[in-house]
C-alpha positions as CSV (number, residue, x, y, z in Angstrom):
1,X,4.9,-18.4,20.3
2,X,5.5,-20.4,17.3
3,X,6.0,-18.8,13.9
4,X,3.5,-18.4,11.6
5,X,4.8,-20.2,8.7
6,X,4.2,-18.5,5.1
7,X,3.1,-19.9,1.9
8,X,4.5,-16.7,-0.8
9,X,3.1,-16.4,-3.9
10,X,5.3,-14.0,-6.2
11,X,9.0,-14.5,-5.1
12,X,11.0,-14.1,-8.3
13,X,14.4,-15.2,-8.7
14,X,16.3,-11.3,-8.2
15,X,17.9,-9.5,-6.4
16,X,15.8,-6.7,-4.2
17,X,15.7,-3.9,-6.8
18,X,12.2,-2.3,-7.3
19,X,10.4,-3.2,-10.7
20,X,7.5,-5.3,-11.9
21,X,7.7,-9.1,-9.7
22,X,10.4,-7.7,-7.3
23,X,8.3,-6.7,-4.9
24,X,8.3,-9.7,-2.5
25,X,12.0,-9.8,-3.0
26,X,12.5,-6.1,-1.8
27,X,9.8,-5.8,1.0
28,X,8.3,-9.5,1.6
29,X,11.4,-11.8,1.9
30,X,13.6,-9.7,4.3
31,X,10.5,-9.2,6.7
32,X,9.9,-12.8,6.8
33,X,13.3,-13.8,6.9
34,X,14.5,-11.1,9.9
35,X,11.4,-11.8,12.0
36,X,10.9,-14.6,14.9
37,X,7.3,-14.3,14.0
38,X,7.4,-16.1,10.5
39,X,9.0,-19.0,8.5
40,X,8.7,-19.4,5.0
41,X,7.6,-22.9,4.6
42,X,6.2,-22.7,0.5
43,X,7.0,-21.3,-2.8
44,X,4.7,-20.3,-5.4
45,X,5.4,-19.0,-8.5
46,X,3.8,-19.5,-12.2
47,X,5.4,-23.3,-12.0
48,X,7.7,-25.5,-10.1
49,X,10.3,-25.2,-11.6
50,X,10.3,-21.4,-11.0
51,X,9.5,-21.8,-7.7
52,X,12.5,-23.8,-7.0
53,X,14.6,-21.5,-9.1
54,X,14.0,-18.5,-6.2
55,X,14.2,-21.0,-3.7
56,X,17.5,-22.1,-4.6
57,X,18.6,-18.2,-5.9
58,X,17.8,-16.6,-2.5
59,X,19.0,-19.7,-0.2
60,X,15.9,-20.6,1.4
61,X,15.8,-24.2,3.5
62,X,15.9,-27.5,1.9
63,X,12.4,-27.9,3.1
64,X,10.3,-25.2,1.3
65,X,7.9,-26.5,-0.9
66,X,7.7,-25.8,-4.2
67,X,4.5,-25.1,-6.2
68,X,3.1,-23.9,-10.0
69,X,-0.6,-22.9,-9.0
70,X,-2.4,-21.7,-5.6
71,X,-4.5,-24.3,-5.2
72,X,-1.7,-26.7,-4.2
73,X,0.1,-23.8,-1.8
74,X,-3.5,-23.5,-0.4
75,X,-3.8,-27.0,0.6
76,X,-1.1,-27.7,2.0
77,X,-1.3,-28.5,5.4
78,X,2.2,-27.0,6.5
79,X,1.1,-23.5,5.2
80,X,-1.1,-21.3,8.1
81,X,-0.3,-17.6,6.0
82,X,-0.8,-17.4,2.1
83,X,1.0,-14.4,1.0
84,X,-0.1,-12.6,-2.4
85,X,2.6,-10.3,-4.2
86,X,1.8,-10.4,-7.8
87,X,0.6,-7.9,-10.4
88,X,-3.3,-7.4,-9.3
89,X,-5.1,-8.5,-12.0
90,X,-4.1,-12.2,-10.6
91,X,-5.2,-11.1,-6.9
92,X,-8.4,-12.8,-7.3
93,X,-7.6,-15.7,-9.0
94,X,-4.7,-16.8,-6.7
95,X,-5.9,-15.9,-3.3
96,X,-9.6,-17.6,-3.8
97,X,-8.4,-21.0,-3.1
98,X,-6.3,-19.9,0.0
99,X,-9.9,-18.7,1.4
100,X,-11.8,-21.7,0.2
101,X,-9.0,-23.6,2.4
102,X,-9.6,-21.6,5.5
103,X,-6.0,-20.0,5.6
104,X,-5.2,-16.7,6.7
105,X,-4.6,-14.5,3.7
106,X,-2.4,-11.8,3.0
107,X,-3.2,-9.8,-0.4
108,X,-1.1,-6.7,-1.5
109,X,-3.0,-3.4,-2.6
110,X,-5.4,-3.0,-4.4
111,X,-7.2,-6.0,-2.9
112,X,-8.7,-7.0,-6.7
113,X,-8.5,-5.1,-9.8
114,X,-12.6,-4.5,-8.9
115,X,-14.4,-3.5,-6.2
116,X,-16.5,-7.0,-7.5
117,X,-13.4,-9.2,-6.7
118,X,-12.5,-7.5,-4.0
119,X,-16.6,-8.0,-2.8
120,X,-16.2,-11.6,-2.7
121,X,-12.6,-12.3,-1.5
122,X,-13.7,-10.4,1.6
123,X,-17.3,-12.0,1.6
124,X,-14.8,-15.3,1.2
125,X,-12.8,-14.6,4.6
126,X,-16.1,-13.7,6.3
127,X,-17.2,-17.0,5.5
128,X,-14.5,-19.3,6.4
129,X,-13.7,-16.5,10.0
130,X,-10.2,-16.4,9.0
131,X,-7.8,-13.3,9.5
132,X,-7.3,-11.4,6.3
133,X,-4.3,-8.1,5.7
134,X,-4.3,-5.9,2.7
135,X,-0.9,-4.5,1.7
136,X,-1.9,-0.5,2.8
137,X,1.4,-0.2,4.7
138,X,1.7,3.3,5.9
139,X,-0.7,2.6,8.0
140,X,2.0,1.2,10.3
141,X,4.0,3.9,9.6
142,X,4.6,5.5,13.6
143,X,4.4,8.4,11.8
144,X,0.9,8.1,10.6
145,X,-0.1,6.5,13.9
146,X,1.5,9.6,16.1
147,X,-0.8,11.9,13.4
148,X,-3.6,9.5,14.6
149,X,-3.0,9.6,18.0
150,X,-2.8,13.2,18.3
151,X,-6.3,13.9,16.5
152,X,-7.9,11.0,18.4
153,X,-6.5,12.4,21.9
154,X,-8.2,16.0,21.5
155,X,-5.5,17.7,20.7
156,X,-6.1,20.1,18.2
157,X,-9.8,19.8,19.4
158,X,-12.9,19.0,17.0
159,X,-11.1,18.7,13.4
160,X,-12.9,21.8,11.3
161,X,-10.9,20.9,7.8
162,X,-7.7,19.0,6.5
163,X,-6.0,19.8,2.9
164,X,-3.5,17.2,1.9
165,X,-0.9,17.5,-1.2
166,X,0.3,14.4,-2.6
167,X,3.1,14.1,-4.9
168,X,5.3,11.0,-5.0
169,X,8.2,10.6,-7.3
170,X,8.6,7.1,-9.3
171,X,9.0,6.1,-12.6
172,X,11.5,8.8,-13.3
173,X,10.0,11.8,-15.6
174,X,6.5,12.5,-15.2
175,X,6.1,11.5,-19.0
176,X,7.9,8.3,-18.9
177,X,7.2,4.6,-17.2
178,X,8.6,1.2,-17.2
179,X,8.1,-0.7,-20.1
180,X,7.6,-4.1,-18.2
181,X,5.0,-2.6,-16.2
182,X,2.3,-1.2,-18.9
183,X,-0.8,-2.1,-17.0
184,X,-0.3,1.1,-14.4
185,X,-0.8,3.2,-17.6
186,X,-4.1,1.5,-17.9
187,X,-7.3,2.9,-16.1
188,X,-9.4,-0.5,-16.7
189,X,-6.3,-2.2,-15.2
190,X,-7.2,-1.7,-11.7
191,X,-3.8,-1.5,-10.7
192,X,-2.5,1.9,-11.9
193,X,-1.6,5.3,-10.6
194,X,-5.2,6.2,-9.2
195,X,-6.2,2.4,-7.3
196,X,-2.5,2.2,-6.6
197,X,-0.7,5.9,-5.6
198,X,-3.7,7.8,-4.7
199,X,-5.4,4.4,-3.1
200,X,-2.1,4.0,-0.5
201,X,-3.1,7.6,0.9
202,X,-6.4,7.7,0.8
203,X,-6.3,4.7,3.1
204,X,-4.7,6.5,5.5
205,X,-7.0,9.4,5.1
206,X,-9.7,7.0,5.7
207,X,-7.9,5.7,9.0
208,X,-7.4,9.0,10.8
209,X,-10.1,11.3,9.5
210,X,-13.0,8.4,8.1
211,X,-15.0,8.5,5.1
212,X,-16.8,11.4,2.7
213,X,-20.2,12.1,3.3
214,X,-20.2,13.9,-0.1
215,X,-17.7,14.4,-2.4
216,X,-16.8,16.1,-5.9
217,X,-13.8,15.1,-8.2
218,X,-11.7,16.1,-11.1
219,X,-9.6,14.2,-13.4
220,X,-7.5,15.3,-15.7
221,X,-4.5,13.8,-18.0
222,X,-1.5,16.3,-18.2
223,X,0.6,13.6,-19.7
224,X,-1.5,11.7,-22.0
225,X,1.4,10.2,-24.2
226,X,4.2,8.0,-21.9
227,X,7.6,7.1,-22.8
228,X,8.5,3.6,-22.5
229,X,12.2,2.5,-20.7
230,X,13.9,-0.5,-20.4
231,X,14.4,-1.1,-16.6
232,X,17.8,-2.8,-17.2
233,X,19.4,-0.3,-19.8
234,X,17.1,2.7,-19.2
235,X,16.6,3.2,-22.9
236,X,13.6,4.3,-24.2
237,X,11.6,1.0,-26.0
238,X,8.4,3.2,-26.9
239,X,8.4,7.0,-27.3
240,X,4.6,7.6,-27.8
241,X,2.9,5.0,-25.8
242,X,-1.1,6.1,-24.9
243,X,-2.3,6.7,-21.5
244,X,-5.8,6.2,-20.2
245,X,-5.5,6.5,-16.6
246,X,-5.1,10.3,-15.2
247,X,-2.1,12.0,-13.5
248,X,-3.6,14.5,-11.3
249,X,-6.7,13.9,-9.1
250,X,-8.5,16.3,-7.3
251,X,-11.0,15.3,-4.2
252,X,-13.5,18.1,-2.4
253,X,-16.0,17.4,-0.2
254,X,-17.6,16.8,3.5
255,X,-16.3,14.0,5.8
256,X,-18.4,12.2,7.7
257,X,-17.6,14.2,10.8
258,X,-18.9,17.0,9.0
259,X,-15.7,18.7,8.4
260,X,-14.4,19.6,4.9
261,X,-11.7,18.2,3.1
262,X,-9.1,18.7,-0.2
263,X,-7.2,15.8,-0.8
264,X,-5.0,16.9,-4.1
265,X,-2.9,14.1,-6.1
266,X,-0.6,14.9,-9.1
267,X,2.4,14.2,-10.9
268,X,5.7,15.0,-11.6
269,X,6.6,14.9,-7.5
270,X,8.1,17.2,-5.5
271,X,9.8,20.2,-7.6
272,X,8.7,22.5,-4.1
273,X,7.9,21.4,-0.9
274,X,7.8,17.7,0.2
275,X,6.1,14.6,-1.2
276,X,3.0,14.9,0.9
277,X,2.0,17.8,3.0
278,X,-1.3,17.3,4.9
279,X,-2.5,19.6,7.0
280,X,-5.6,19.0,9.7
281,X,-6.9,21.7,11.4
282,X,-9.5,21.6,14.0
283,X,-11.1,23.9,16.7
284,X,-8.2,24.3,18.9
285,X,-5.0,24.3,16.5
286,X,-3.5,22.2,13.9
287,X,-1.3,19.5,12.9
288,X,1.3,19.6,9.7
289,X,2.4,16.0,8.4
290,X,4.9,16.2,5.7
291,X,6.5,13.4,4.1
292,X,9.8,13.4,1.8
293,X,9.8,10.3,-0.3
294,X,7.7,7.3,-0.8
295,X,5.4,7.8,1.8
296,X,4.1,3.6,2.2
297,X,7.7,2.4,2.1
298,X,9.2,3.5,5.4
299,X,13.4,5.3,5.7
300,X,12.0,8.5,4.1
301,X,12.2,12.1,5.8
302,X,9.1,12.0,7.9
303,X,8.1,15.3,10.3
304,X,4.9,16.4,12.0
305,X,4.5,19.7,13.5
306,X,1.4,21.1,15.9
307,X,0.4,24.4,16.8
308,X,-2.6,25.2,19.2
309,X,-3.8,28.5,20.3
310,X,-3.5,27.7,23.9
311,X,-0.1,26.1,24.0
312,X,2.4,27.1,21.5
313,X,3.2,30.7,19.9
314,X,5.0,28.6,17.3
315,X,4.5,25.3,15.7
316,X,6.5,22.9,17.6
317,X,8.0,19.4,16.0
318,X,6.3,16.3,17.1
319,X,8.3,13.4,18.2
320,X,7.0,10.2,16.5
321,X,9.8,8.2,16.9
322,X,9.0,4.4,18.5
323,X,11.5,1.7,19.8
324,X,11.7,-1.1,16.7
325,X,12.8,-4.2,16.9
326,X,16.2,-5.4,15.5
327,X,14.5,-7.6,13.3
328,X,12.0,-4.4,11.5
329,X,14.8,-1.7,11.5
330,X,17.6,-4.1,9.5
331,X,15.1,-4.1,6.4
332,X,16.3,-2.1,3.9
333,X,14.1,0.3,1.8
334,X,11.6,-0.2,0.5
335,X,10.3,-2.9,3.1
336,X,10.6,-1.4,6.3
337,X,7.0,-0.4,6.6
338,X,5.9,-4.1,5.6
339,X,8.2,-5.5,8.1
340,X,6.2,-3.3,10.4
341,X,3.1,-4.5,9.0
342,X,3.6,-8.0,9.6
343,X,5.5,-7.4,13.0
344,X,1.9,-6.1,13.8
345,X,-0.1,-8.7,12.6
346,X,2.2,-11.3,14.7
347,X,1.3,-9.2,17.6
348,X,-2.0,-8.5,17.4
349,X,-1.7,-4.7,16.5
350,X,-5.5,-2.9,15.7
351,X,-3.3,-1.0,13.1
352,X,-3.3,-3.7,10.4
353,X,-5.9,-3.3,7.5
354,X,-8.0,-6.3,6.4
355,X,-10.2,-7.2,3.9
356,X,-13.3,-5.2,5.1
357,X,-10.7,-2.2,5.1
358,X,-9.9,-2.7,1.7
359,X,-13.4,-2.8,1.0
360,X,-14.2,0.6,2.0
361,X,-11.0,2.1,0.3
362,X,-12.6,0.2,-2.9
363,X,-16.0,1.8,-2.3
364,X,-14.2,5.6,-1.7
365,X,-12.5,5.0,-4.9
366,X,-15.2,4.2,-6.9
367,X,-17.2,6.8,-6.1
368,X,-14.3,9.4,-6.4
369,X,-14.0,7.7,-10.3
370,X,-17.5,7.9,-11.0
371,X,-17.8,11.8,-9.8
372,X,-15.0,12.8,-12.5
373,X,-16.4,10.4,-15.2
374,X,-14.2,7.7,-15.2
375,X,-16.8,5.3,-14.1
């Protein structure tokens, strides 16, 4: 088939280190460059002249266009896939006109920095029938999708409970963040450590087990006052800079299905045990997925185990492992999981949020913020 070619909104001129505005350097160039599926075919940055500056710093054809604001990447003609990877308060405000122009959008998570936004980009796509993709990656994980395959198939039986610890280490110290990045720190942001962190998991809570029927949460602020570094010299720029969005979340309550659940979030990472352990444990044995890194990113250790009562004395290790193409497995961390993403998408994969996806995450969220009073 003929690749999809990609309008990208977000490609700064750097090399593919993480930060604030590197992202579609470190996960959304090398899928699109590696892959058959896609040519990048437009630029769009905050003006033309920037654009061109990361066309010409990362080597990109002659022939990508250039642009300084979305509604010219939007309407162009040449572009079939506008691709959002900027800081989310923008989210909105840059992929509205792609929708307006009937192209298929993608938008990184969280899909607006409010469930409103969010509401009406997705109310958008319904409107103009186009194909939409939020940026919840470890959804594509084969990892995840091994998890989901074996609760789907029966095999622990009907799932009774599930408890899931989530730690993820970024940012360095627990009480210090990146000074070019002080929106995360920033509850009202909409694109901090609860919609962002805690969101990525949750949407894959929401893909293998569904939704809360009822739910109770707790918030709390272990490290109310941050420490400010320089990403480039790793000096400290601001040693008592305030904090209004919490650090550890905790999430009770019934699923849908009726069973219970205890999805636990807090920082500093892993000091015992892995980044994620989540357990889910149904009628006829249960399944262990732990994760040892940055669990939406891909290359990080990954292992399930399951034990029934009818099978196994002892918990046995789960293969997950899946053929991937040359073109996925050369991306280098972080991007491997978006190269998946998008490798799905070209082929048509079920495994792919959209925009209706990202609504419910939104909807989940706020109701877990407005339970602990943060709403």
């Amino acid at each position: 088939m003929a690749p999809i070619r990609v309008g990208l909104i977000g490609l700064g001129a750097t090399g593919p280190v993480l930060g604030p505005g590197a992202w579609a350097v470190s996960a959304h160039l090398p899928s699109f460059v590696s892959s058959p599926y896609y040519e990048i075919v437009a630029v769009c940055n905050s003006s033309v002249e920037s654009a061109q500056r990361s066309i010409d710093f990362h080597k990109l054809p002659s022939t990508v266009k250039a642009y300084g604001n979305p509604e010219d990447i939007a309407n162009d003609p040449n572009v079939e896939l506008v691709v959002v990877s900027i800081i989310v308060t923008n989210h909105y405000k840059v992929a509205k006109p792609a929708l307006l122009a009937k192209k298929q959008v993608f938008v990184e998570w969280p899909l607006g920095a409010t469930s409103a936004q969010a509401e009406e980009l997705a109310q958008l796509a319904k409107e103009a029938n186009v194909k939409t993709i939020v940026g919840t990656q470890f959804r594509n994980d084969p990892a995840l999708l091994k998890v989901k395959e074996l609760v789907d198939s029966g095999a622990i039986g009907k799932v009774t409970s599930t408890q899931a610890q989530y730690s993820p280490t970024f940012g360095g110290p627990p009480d210090t963040w990146m000074a070019d990045a002080p929106y995360y720190l920033d509850f009202k942001s909409g694109g901090n450590e609860f919609y962002i962190a805690f969101g990525h998991f949750l949407d894959s809570f929401l893909y293998v087990l569904g939704d809360f029927a009822t739910l109770n949460a707790s918030f709390s602020k272990q490290y109310p006052i941050m420490k400010l570094f320089d990403v480039k010299t790793g000096q400290i720029v601001d040693p008592a800079y305030p904090k209004s969005t919490p650090d550890h979340m905790f999430v009770q309550g019934v699923l849908e299905s009726g069973a219970l659940a205890s999805v636990n979030y807090h920082r500093p990472g892993h000091l015992i045990g892995k980044n994620l352990q989540w357990i889910i444990s149904g009628t006829e044995g249960e399944i262990e997925l732990t994760v040892n890194g940055s669990l939406q990113m891909g290359h990080t250790e990954r292992e399930i185990r399951i034990k029934t009562a009818k099978e196994e004395k002892e918990p046995r290790i789960v293969d997950w492992q899946v053929s991937t193409p040359a073109h996925v497995e050369v991306v280098q961390f972080p991007g491997q999981n978006t190269a998946r993403l998008f490798e799905d998408y070209a082929r048509g994969d079920k495994d792919v949020a959209d925009f209706e996806d990202g609504i419910r995450l939104h909807r989940l969220l706020d109701r877990i913020a407005k339970d602990a009073g943060y709403a």
